[in-house]
C-alpha positions, 0 to 999 in steps of 0.5 A: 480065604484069609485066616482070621485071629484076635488081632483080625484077617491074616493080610501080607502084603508086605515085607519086613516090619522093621529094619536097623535099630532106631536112634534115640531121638527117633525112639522118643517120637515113636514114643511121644509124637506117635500117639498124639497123631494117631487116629483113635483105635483102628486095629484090631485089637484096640477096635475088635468091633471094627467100630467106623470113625467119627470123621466129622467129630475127628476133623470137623467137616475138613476134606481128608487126604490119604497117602498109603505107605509114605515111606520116609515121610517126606511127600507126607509132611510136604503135603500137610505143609502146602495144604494145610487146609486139609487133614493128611492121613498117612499110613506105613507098617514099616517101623524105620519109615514111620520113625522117619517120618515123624521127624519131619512132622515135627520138623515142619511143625504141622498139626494136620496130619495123623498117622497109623503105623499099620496096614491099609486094610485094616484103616479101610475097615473102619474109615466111613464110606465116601470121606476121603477126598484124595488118596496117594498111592507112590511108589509101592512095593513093586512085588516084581515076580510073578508069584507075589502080584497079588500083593499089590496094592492094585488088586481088586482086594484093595481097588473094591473097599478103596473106592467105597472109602472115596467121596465121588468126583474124589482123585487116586494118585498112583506114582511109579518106576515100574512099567508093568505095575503101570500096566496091572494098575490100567488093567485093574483101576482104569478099567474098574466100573467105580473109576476113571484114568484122568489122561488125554495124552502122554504129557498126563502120566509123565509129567509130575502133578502141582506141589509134587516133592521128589522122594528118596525112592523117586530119586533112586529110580533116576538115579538108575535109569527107571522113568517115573509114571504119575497116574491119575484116577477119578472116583465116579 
């Protein structure tokens, strides 16, 4: 049982918050850019209540993507640049890769993103049932010994309220360098009742999908040696 306080459930499932120092230009975006992207109260201690967001006043019928854990931000503005039909929620804790990523938001001068600086979970609390239409999944925190797989984000613990938060027929994108991640999320994902693995040979998971961005964590996995998987999943 998770421990529970005025801020919500104890959830870690990742590491450090933040890292170096920020740069002045990123701390003036942490402090101008960032709130005028964020989403309206999510966490819990702007939103004890756990009150559902208004996506049809927030976004006006458009379809709603989600990228959890965007890193430094760049498939995130690449995905608001190419599909600029659809909102793109991005979510990341880490202080270092939302400053970075709000540079290249304001770089690519988009309007149709927004953005939590905090954990998925608590986002999952108060998004409305069957809304998003796609969600990513790239590169997460592999948590490689043993003792910490259930910190992944390919656990029940995430799979059960993700697939309520998805619209039937709706895609989950899992990119990774990790062969055995790739194996808990087949054990997991493709084999949950709610979802379907969108593969009919190899071609399907090693081959990037359309409009993919290569991001820094994807190059210094070739870099060293690691092949990629692109796992494809559907909502039923």
């Amino acid at each position: 049982m998770n421990q529970s306080s005025d801020r919500g459930p104890w959830r870690n499932f990742y590491g450090r918050q933040k890292g170096k120092a920020l740069r002045p230009a990123q701390q003036r975006d942490m402090a101008e850019l960032l709130p005028k992207l964020s989403l309206g109260p999510v966490s819990w201690l702007d939103n004890p209540e756990r009150v559902p967001l208004d996506f049809e006043v927030l976004f006006g019928g458009r379809d709603v993507w989600l990228e959890i854990g965007f890193g430094g931000g760049e498939h995130l503005a690449h995905l608001a640049t190419v599909h600029s039909d659809k909102t793109i929620i991005g979510c990341e804790p880490y202080v270092n890769g939302v400053a970075m990523a709000l540079g290249k938001i304001r770089v690519a001068c988009v309007e149709n993103v927004k953005v939590y600086d905090g954990d998925a979970r608590d986002l999952f609390d108060v998004i409305p049932d069957r809304s998003l239409a796609r969600v990513y999944l790239l590169y997460p925190d592999p948590w490689p010994k043993k003792r910490h797989h259930r910190r992944r984000f390919v656990n029940p613990e995430f799979v059960n309220p993700l697939a309520a938060k998805m619209q039937p027929g709706a895609e989950l994108r899992i990119a990774t360098d990790i062969e055995d991640y790739v194996r808990q999320s087949l054990d997991v994902v493709a084999q949950h009742q709610e979802f379907t693995w969108m593969a009919d040979g190899p071609k399907d998971w090693r081959k990037p999908w359309d409009h993919w961005i290569s991001t820094r964590y994807e190059k210094k996995a070739l870099r060293e040696g690691r092949k990629p998987h692109y796992l494809r999943f559907a909502r039923r």
